[in-house]
C-alpha positions, 0 to 999 in steps of 0.5 A, spaced: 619 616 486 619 614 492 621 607 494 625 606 488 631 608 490 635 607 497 634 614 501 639 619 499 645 620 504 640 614 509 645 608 507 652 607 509 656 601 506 660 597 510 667 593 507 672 590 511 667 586 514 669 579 518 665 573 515 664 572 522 659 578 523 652 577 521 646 582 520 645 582 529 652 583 529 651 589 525 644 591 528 647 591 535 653 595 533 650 600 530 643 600 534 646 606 538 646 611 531 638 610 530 633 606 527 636 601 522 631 599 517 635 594 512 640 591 512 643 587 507 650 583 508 653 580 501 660 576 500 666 580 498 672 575 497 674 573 503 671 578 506 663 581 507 661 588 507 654 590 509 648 596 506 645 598 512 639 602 511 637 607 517 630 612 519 634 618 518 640 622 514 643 623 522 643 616 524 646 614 517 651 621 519 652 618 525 654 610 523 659 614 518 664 616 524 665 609 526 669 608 520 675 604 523 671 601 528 672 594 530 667 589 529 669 582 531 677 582 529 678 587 524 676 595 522 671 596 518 670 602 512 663 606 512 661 610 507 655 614 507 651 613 501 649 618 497 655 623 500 660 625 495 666 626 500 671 621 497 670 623 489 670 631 490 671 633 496 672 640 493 665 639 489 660 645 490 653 641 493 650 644 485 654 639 482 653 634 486 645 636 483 648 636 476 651 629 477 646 625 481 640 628 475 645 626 469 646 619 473 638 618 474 637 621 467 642 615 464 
């Protein structure tokens, strides 16, 4: 149901990201893509990386292209949450449905 999930393809993932960003750090940064709804910053090793939670698919699109961006002194990685493109890029937007309704029904 709604709310029970996070927003298909609405989120992007954040590693790579400097201890010394925080969530303004981040709202600054990405501001310009749309209306950030959520953001989520958690430890990852020596390193941070960070949900973010946009109002709409094209903002979470936008976010995805500032992959190798630098925030304070390193290049961070975005994914879009909910994209395929890493794991099958060559996969059919069925299978993606088949994958996502067996991982629900898990």
């Amino acid at each position: 149901g709604l709310g029970c999930d996070p927003p298909f393809r609405m989120s992007v993932r954040i590693t790579n990201l400097s201890k010394q960003a925080n969530e303004a750090t981040l709202r600054d940064f990405f501001s310009f893509c749309g209306g950030i709804t959520n953001v989520d910053i958690e430890p990852d090793g020596a390193l941070q990386a960070a949900t973010l939670t946009f109002e709409n698919e094209n903002a979470a699109k936008t976010a995805g292209l500032l992959t190798n961006a630098l925030i304070v002194d390193r290049p961070i990685t975005v994914t879009v949450v909910g994209s395929t493109a890493e794991e099958a890029p060559q996969g059919g937007e069925n299978e993606n449905l088949a994958a996502a309704a067996a991982a629900a029904a898990a």
